[in-house]
N, C-alpha and C positions, 0 to 999 in steps of 0.2 A: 585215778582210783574212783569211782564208785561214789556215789558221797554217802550211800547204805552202809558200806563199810569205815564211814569214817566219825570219829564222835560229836556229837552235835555241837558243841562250841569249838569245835573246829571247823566248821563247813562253810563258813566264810571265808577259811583259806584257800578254797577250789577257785581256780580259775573261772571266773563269772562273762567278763568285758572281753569280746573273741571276734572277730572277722565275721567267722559265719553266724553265730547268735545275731550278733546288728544287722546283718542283711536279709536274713531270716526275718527279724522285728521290724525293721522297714518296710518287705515287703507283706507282711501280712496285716501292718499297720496302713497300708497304703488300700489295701482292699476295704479294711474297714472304713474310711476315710470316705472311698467314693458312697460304700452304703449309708453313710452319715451325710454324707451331704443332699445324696437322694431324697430320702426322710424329713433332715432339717429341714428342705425346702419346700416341701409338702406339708409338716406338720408342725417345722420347730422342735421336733424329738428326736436325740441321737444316744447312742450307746457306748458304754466303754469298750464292750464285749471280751475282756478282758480271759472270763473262762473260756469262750472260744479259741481267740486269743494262745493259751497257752496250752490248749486240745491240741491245735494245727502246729506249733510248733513240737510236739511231744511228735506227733506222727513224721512231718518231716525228721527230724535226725534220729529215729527208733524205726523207720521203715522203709525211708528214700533215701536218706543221707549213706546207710552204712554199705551199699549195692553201689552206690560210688565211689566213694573212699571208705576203704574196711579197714583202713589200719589207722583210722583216726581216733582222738580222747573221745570216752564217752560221754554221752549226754545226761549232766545232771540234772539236780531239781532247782539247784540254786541256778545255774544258766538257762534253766527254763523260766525260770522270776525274770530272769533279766531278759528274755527275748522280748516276755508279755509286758513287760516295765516299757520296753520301746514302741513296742505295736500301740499301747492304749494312749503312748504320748500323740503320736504320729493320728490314732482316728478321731480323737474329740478335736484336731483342730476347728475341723467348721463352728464345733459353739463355740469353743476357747476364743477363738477369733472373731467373732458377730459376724460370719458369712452368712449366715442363716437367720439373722437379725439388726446388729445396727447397722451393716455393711450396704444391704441391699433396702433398711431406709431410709439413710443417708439419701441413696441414689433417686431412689421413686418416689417417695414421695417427701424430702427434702425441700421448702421453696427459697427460692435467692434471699429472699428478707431473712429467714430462720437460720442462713447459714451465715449472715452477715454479708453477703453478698460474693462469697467465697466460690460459688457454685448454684448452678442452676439445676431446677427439677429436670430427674430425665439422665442425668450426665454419668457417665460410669466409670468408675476409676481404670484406670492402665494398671499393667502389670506391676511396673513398678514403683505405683499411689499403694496397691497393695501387700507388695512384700516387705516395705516401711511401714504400714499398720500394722500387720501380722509381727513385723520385728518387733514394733513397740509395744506387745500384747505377750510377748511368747514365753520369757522367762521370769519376771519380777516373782510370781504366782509358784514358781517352785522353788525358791530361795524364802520365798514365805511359810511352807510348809515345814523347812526344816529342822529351823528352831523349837515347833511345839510338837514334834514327833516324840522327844523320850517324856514328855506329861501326856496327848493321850492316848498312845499306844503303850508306852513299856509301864509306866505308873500307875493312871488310870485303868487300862485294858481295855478301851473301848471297842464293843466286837467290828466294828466294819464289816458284816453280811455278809458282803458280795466279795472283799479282800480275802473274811476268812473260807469262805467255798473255792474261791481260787486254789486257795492254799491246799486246800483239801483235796479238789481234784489231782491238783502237782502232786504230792505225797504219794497217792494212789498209782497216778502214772509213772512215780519212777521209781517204787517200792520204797521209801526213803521217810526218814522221822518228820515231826512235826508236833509243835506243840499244842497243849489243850488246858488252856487256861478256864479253872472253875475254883470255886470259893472251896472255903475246906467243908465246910458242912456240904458243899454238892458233891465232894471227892468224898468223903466217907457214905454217902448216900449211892452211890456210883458203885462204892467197892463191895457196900454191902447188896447190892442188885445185881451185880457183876456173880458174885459166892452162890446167888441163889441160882441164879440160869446155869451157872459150873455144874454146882452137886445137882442139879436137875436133870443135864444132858446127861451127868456119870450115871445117874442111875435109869435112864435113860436105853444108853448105849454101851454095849459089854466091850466094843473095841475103844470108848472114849477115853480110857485111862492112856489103853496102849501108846492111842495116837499122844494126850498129853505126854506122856513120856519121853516121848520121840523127841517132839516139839520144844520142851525144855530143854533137853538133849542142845539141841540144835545152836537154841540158844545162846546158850551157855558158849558152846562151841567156836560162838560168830561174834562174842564178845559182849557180854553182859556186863554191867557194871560190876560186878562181883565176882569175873571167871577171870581179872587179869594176875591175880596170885598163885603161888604153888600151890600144891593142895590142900596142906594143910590151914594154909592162911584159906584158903577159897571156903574151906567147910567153917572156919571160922569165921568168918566174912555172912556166911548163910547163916549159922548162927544168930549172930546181931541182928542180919535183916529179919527172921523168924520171930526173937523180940518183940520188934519194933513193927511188926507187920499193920498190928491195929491200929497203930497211929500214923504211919507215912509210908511208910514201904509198899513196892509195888504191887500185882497181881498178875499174874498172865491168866491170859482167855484164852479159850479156845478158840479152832479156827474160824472165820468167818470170808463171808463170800467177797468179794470187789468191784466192781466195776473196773474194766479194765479199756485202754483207751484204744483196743480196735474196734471195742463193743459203741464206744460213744463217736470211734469215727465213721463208722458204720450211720449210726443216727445224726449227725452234722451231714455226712452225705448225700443220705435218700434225701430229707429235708430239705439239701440245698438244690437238688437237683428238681423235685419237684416246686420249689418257689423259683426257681429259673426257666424251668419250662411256661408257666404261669406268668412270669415277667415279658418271657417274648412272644406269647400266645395272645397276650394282652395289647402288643403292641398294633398285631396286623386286624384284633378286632376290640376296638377301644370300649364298646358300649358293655363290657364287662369290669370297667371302673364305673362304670355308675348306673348297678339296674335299678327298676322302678319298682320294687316291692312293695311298698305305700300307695300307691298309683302314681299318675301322672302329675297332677297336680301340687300334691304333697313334693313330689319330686323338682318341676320346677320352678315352684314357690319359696321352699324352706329346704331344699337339698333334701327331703328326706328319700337316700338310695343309700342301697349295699352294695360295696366292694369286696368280693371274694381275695381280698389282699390276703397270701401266707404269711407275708410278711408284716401286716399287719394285726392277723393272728396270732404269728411268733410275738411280737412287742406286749400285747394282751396275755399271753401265758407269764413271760417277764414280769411287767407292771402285778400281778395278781389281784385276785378277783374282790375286795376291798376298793383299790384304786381304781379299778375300771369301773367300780358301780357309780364310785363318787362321780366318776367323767362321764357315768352316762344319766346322772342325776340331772348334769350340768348341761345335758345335753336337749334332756328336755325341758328344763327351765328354759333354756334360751333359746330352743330353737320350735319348742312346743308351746310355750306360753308368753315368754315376753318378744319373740320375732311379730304370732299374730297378734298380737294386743296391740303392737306399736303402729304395723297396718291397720288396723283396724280402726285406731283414733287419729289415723293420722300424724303418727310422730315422725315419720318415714313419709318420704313420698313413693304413693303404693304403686306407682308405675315404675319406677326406679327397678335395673335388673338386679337381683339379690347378690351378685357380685360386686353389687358396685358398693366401694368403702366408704365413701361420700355420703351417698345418697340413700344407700340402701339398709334393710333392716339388717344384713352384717355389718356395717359398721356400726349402728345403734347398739345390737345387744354386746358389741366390743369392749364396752364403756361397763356394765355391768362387771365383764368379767373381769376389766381390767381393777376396776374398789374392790370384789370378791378376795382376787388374788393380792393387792396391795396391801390390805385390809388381815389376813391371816400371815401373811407375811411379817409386817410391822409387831401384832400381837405376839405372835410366836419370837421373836428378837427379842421382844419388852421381858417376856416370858422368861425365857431362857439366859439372858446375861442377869436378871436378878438373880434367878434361881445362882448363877454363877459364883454373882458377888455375895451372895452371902454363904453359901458353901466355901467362900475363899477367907470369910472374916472367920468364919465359925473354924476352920483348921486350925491346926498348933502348929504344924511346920509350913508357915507363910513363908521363911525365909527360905528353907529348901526347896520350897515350890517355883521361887524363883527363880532362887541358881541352878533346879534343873531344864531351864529352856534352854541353856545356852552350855551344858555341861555334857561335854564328850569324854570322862571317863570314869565310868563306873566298870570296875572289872566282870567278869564274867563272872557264872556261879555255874556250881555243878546241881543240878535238879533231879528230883526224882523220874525213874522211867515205867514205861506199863508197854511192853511188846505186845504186838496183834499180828500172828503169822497170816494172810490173807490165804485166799484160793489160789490154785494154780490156774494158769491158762495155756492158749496152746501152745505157745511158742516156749514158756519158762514159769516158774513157780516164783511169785516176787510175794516179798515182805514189808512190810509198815511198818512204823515205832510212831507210837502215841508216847510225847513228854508230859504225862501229867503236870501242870503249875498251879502251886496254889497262889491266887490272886492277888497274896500277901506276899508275894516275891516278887520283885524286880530285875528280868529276868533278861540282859544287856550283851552285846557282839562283845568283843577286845575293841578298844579304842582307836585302834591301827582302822578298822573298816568304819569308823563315823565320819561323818563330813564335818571338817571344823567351824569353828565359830567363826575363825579369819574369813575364809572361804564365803561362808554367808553375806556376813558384812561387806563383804568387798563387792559378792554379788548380787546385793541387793542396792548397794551407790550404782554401779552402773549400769544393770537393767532399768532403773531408774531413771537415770540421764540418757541410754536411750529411749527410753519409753516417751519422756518431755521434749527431747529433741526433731523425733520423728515427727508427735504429735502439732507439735508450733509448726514444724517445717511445712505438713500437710496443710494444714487449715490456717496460718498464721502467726502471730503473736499477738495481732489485735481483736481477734476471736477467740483465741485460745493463751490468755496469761497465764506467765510462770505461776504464780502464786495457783492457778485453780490447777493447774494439773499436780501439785503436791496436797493439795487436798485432795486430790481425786488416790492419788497415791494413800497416801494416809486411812484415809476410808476406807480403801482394796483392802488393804492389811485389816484393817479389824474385823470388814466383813468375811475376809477368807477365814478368821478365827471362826468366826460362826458357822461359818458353812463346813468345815473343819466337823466340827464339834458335833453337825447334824449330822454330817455322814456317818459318823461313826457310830452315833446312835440311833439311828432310823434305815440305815442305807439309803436315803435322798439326801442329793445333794441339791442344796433349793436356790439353783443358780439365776434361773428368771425371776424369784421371787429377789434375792437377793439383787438383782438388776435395777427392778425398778424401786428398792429399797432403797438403792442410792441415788437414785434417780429425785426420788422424793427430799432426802437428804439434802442432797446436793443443790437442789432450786432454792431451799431454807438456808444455805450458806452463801450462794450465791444472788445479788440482782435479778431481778424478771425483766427490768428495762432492758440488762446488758447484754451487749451488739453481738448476735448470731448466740443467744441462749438456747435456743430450743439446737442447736447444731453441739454446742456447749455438752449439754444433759447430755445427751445421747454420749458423746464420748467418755465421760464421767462414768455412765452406766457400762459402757463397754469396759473399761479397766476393770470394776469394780469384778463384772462378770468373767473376767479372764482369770483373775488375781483367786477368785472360789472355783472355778475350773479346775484351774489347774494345782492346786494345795488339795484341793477333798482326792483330785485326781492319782496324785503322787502319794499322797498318806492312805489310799486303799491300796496302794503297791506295795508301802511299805511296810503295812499289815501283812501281807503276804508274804514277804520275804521276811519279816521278824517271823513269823509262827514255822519257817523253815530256815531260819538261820543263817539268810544272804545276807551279802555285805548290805547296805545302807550307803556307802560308798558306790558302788556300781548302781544299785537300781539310780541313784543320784545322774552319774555318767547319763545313766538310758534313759532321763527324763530328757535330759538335753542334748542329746542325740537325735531324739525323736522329734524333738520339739520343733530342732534346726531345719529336719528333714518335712517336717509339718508347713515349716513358713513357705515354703517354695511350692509343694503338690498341694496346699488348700490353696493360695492364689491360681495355679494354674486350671486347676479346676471348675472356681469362680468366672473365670473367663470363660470358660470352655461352655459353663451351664450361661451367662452370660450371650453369648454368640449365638449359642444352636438355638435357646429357648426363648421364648417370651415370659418376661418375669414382668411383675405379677400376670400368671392364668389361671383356668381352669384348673391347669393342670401341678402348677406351683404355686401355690396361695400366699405361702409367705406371711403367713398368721404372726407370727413372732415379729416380724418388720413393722405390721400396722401395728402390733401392741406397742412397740419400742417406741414408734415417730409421737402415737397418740398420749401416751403416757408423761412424755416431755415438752406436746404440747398442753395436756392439763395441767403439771407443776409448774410450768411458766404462766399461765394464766389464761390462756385463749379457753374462753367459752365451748360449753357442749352443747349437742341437740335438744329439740326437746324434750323435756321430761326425762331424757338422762341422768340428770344430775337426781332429782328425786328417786327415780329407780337404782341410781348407785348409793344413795345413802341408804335406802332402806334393807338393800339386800346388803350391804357393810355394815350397817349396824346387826343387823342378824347372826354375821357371819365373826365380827368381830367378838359376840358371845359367845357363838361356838368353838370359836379358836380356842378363846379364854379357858373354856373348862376343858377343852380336849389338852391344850397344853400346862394346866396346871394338874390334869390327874394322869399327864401319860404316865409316868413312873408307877402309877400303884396296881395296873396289871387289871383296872374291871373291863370284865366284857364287853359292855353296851358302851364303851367309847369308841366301838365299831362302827355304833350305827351313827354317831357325830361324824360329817361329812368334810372331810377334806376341803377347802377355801381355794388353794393349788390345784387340786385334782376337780373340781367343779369350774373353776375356771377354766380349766384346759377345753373342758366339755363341752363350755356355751362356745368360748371362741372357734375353736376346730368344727368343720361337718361333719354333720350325724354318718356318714359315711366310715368316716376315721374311729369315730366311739365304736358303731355299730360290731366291726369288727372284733376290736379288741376286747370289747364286753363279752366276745363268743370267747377268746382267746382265754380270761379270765375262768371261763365258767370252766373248759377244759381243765387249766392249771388247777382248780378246786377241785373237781372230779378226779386226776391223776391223781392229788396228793392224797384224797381221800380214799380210793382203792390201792395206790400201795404205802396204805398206814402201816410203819415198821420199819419201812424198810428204806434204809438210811440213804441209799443211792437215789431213792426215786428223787429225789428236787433238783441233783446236778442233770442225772438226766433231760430231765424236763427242759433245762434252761438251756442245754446243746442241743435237743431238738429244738428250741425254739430258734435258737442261734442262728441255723441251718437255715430255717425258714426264711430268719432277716437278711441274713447275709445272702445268698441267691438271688431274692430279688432287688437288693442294694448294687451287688455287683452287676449284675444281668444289667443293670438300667444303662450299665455303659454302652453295653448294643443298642437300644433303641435309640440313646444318643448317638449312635453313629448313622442309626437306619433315616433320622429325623435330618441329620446333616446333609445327607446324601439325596434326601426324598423318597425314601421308598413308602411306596404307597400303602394305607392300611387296606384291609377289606372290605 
């Protein structure tokens, strides 16, 4: 059945966990995968893509699926949660896993002394070095999520952005309810704005009664809360809600238009096809990753060129125009001011090629970005767990706060509804239901679809014990003691609460920041003498980063499938599904980019590896260049006043906390090339323009994000061909 026709606390009963949904989510998770791995290795930046994600699953079984098997179930919304739950486990492997940071620098630049003598610089793991890191990385991280999912999703409500547009796109795509959680003061504000646009259009339009007519009709017909009595009870029933209208009872609206998903497969298309034409257009004439539009010199001085990337355009509309100014703030600090200044006195040796991380002024202004970014990290943590703890003293029910981490049954509640009949399209006329919630409600599955507490516990001891087992096996026992990997354990957990926490509130999940936050941590609990420390750190940071991957990861799914009513159970299954299928296609991959390419080049920079190696060589103690250490304190101290005030007045809503520059996103700026900014700064400027000409109009921001989709994903996938063409040798132009 339909799950349109079925009542929303019931829709968890639909078959979610299916043959074809997991192969579906594996392979469209596997696409995203290679385009994440492209990216991370160019820039350190990957995507959930999670609304694309569940665009290309909507199209497969709504337009390819039923021309094969036409007499199969059809495809709901809650199995569309669960396709996108496995696709997004399966694409973030590369950073869940540090293929795109501690992995590769470990390898490169790793030296024998730092690793305890464990490994030499240079040396690259085997296949099967790495499908034992990836095991010991893969699950701990979503067994940690799931205990604080009903505080801050069903309690708290925290929006999760990018969870709740998922949701929203699914809804749309498969005519089907969803909830909309707002305060009661925004629902009364809502309903009296809703009455105004009503009697506007009526008096408006001499057929708008009609068509309302119809429309309630219809309603009623397909099963309103109030249409399942006789009649007399039904008009008695309308009664009470007529009452009660000014205080809770619903509204119906009129009709309004949709986005419908041939419209948005249409725009993932073109998109993906022209950033794949461009991927392999690029390959036979290379000098189109890096023109010289600054001149020559600027160019091969300080990188400054343009990359016509789409796909680095798509990531720039994504990130929005805020975040890309912050990155290209960053971009000219570090590569406009402190790259020459350090030539210029000599901090660098000016012959030195600008590639080079040693020697050259990118490794120098590395060190800046690296305090920038540590530095607003730390504040924002200091920030935010007090802000925590004393919102936690200051509560009355401390104690139910507790018992609800680990409490799987609260029964379901019946809520008020607000029907939205959408447009028709060409193929069929589909409908929506908006569950208005007010935020005072706690609004819970049946207990039968929660993951139990047992379940967690038990998987959380043995992701665990393999996580320590792998980890000893890998690098030792005398480089890597029991006791540090349960600290390293211990730490994961708390910062994945954090990272948790931000997601939910920011839509960033601040997983490099959180990296080298433990990284920091972690040198303060451990020796600087002890044997292979700097090999130590990094690992340390790599759990840390797996364990906030994978929790902010799984709790944006689970936002998604709460505001439509999936089990919690299955999208659970689909983490680990995906996760399974992740350990095997990111290792193999690694290898494969391993073999054909030369890491680090030109071509794969691998920013995030030098940040990772350098990072844990400054908290073990090895000295900087010079005048690093003075340019990192000055721009940390700068930046650690910015954080300060950006992160004590985010809550109060002023404007000009706009123009307070991101610590994160300025760092990204200096370390990356003006190349990578340049882009996405256009990307940005677009996405404020989009949004700004179709102000109103409630589809323009999905849109936008599946055209940019398009753009990543084609030339993420496309990149497979050029890795075959590079394999082979075929020659550029």
């Amino acid at each position: 059945m339909p799950s349109s026709h079925v009542r929303f606390q019931d829709k968890a009963l639909i078959p979610q966990i299916s043959l074809r949904a997991t192969i579906a989510g594996l392979i469209i998770g596997s696409l995203v995968l290679i385009s994440n791995f492209q990216f991370g290795l160019q820039t350190g930046w990957v995507s959930m893509m999670s609304l694309p994600s569940a665009l290309l699953a909507c199209a497969i079984f709504k337009q390819v699926w039923p021309l094969i098997f036409p007499n199969t179930a059809v495809f709901t919304d809650v199995e569309n949660v669960y396709v996108q739950s496995v696709a997004v486990a399966v694409g973030t492997g590369p950073l869940a896993y540090g293929f795109v940071g501690v992995i590769p620098a470990i390898e490169n630049f790793l030296t024998a002394e730092e690793s305890g003598n464990t490994r030499t610089q240079g040396e690259e793991f085997s296949l099967t070095q790495l499908l034992l890191w990836s095991l010991a990385l893969a699950f701990f991280g979503i067994f940690f999520a799931v205990p604080i999912r009903k505080q801050v999703i069903v309690r708290e409500k925290l929006p999760f952005p990018s969870g709740s547009a998922t949701a929203t796109l699914i809804a749309i795509l498969n005519g089907s309810e969803i909830l909309q959680e707002v305060s009661p003061k925004e629902l009364e504000e809502m309903r009296a704005r809703r009455l105004r646009e009503y009697s506007e259009v009526l008096s408006s339009d001499n057929n708008a009664l009609a068509r309302t007519a119809e429309y309630n009709s219809t309603v009623e017909s397909e099963g309103s809360p109030h249409s399942s009595s006789p009649d007399n009870t039904r008009e008695s029933d309308r009664a009470k809600s007529s009452a009660s209208r000014e205080n809770s009872s619903p509204i119906y609206l009129p009709p309004e238009n949709a986005p419908t998903y041939e419209k948005n497969i249409k725009f993932l298309t073109r998109t993906f096809l022209v950033s794949s034409f461009y991927t392999l257009f690029s390959y036979f004439v290379p000098a189109l990753k890096a023109i010289p539009v600054f001149g020559s010199y600027l160019s091969e001085t300080y990188l400054w060129n343009f990359q016509p990337s789409p796909a680095y355009i798509g990531q720039g509309i994504i990130m929005g125009l805020s975040t890309v100014s912050y990155m290209l703030f960053g971009c000219i600090l570090g590569w406009g001011i402190l790259a020459p200044m350090a030539r210029r006195f000599r901090w660098v040796d000016p012959d030195a090629d600008v590639n080079d991380w040693e020697r050259g002024v990118q490794g120098w202004i590395l060190w800046t970005s690296l305090a920038v970014m540590v530095v607003d990290s730390v504040v924002g943590f200091v920030v935010f767990t007090t802000k925590s703890i004393v919102g936690f003293c200051l509560r009355d029910d401390k104690r139910d706060l507790l018992e609800s981490l680990l409490d799987d049954s609260m029964e379901s509640m019946l809520l008020e509804e607000e029907r939205v009949l959408n447009g028709s399209t060409s193929m069929e006329r589909r409908g929506s239901t908006v569950k208005l919630v007010s935020t005072e409600q706690d609004h819970e599955v049946d207990s039968r679809h929660l993951v139990k507490y047992t379940t967690v516990i038990s998987g959380l001891i043995v992701s665990s014990l393999i996580c320590v087992v792998c980890m000893i096996y890998l690098f030792g026992i005398h480089v890597i003691p029991l006791y540090s990997m349960i600290i390293a354990l211990i730490l994961a957990l708390f910062l994945s609460v954090l990272a948790v926490r931000a997601l939910g509130e920011t839509d960033l999940n601040p997983v490099s920041g959180i990296g080298k936050l433990s990284q920091l941590i972690f040198a303060l609990l451990i020796p600087n003498d002890a044997k292979g420390g700097v090999l130590l750190n990094l690992v340390a940071g790599g759990i840390a980063e797996a364990g906030a991957q994978q929790a902010g990861d799984l709790m944006q799914d689970l936002k998604t499938g709460h505001l439509l009513g999936a089990s919690p159970k299955a999208q659970f299954v689909a983490q680990l599904i995906g996760a399974s299928w992740s350990v095997v296609f990111s290792s193999v991959m690694y290898i494969f980019y391993n073999k054909i390419y030369d890491i680090p080049s030109s071509q794969f920079r691998i920013p995030t590896a030098v940040i990772w190696i350098d990072c844990a060589r400054l908290v073990t103690g090895r000295g900087l260049p010079d005048m690093a250490m003075e340019c990192s304190i000055i721009l940390g101290s700068v930046f650690a006043i910015l954080s300060l005030v950006k992160n004590l007045y985010r809550d109060r809503g002023y404007k000009w906390l706009l123009w307070i520059p991101s610590g994160v996103a300025v760092g990204v700026g200096i370390y990356n090339s003006p190349s990578f900014t340049i882009a996405r700064f256009i990307g940005g400027c677009i996405a404020y323009i989009w949004l700004r000409t179709h102000h109103g109009d409630g589809s323009a921001k999905t849109n936008m994000i599946v055209f940019s989709s398009g753009l990543v994903l084609g030339e993420g996938i496309c990149s497979i061909f050029n890795m075959i063409f590079t394999s082979v040798g075929v020659p550029h132009l």
